[in-house]
Structure formats: C-alpha cells, structure tokens
C-alpha positions, -999 to 999 in steps of 0.1 A, spaced: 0 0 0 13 35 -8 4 70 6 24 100 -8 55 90 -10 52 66 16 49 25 7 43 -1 34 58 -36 29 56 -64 60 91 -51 70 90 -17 68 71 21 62 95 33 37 101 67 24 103 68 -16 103 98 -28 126 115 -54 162 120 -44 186 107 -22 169 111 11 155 82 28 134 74 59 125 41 72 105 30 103 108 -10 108 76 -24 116 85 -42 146 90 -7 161 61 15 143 40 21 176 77 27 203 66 60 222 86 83 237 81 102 273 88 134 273 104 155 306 68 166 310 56 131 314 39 133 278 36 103 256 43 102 220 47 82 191 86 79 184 87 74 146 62 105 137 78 130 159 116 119 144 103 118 108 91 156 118 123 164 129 136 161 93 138 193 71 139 178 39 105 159 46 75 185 36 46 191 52 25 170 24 50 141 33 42 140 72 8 139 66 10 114 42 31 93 70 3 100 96 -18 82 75 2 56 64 15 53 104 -24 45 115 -32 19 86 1 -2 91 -11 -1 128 -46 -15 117 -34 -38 91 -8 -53 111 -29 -54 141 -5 -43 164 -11 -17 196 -27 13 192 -36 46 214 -51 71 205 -48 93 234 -10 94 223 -14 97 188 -36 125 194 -12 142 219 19 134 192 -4 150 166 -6 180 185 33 178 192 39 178 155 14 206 141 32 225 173 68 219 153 54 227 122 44 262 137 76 269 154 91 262 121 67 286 102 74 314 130 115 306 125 106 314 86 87 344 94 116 360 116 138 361 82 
C-alpha cells in the first residue's frame, strides 16, 4: 500500500520519494513512544520523521496516514490518546518552524 511517498511492505514504512533522502520506520518498532520531561507520551517514529527538514509538510501527513493503517493492518497496539497528543506535538513543530521562517 502506498500513501504519498510513503509504501508499506511487512518489514517496513518506507520513504520513496525523489532523491537521495530516505526514511525508514521498521515495523517491529512502528508504535515505540517516547516520554517526554513533561511526562507526555508520544509516538517515536512521527515526531523523528518531523524532525527532518527535507520531509514536507505534504509528506508527514501522508506518513500519519500511512503510520495509522500499518497499525490496523498489522494489528499491532494502538492509542489514540498518544497519537492525538503526538499529533498536537507535530502541528506545534510545524508552527515553530513557520514562526523561524517568518523572523527572516
């Protein structure tokens, strides 16, 4: 199955789009969170793919939805109390980036 530039295979959700970048979240790890000093939980994989300035906006929202069908096709652990709160996390980044772009 593909979404964007996203394809999901039984290993992996791979990045492939044009040029040299790549991204890759193994499956066996797709739903590892991450705790925050606040005591917040997140999804791991979405909030590092965010970190990445070569992947646009269009791409990370392709990956959200390609992040919850490999969850439901795979049948593996879902929540969506973190999802949600790593959704918010990542539209948060994506503002601080827009305000970083304003201040130029």
């Amino acid at each position: 199955m593909v979404f964007g530039n996203w394809e999901i295979s039984e290993k992996n959700i791979a990045f492939k789009g044009d040029g040299y970048n790549k991204f890759e979240i193994p499956l066996q790890e797709l739903n590892r969170v991450v705790v925050d000093r606040n005591g917040d939980i997140f999804y791991d994989w979405i909030l590092l793919a965010t970190e990445e300035d070569w992947l646009t906006q269009d791409d990370l929202y392709d990956l959200n939805f390609a992040f919850v069908y490999a969850i439901g096709k795979y049948t593996m652990d879902f929540n969506y109390n973190v999802f949600d709160a790593t959704l918010a996390e990542q539209f948060e980044k994506f503002d601080e980036e827009e305000d970083d772009e304003d201040n130029f």
